[in-house]
C-alpha positions as CSV (number, residue, x, y, z in Angstrom):
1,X,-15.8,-29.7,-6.8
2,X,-14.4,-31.1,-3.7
3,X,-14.1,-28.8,-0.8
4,X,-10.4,-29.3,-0.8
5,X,-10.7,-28.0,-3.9
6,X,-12.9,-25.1,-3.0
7,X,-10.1,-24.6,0.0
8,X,-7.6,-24.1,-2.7
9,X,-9.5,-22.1,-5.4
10,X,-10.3,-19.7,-2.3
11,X,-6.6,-19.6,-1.1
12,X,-5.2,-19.0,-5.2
13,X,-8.1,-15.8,-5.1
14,X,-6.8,-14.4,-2.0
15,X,-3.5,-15.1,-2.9
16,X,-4.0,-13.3,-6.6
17,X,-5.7,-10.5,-5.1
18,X,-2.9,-9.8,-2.8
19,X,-0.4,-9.9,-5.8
20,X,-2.9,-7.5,-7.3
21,X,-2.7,-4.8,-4.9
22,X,0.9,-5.4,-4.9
23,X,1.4,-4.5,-8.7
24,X,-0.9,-1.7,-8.2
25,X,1.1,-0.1,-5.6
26,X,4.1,-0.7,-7.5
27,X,3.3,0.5,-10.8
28,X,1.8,3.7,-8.8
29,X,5.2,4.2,-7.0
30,X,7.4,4.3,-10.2
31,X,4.5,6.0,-12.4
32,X,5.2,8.7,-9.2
33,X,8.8,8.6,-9.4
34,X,8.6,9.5,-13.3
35,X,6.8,12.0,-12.6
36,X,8.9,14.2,-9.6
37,X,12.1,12.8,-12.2
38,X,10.3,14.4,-14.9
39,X,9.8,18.3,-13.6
40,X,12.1,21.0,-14.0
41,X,13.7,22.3,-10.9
């Protein structure tokens, strides 16, 4: 592995961690919303 290579691998983690805490977030947010659209008022 070239460290051009190992520039990129690192940059495609951070990148995919980042789009990880993104969906996380998101799919907290609407499993929220369900829930306050779900109760009775």
């Amino acid at each position: 592995m070239t460290v051009s290579d190992a520039k990129r691998l690192k940059a495609l983690e951070d990148e995919n961690a980042r789009l990880k805490k993104l969906l996380a977030e998101q799919m907290l947010e609407a499993a929220t919303m369900k829930e306050l659209l779900s109760i009775k008022w």
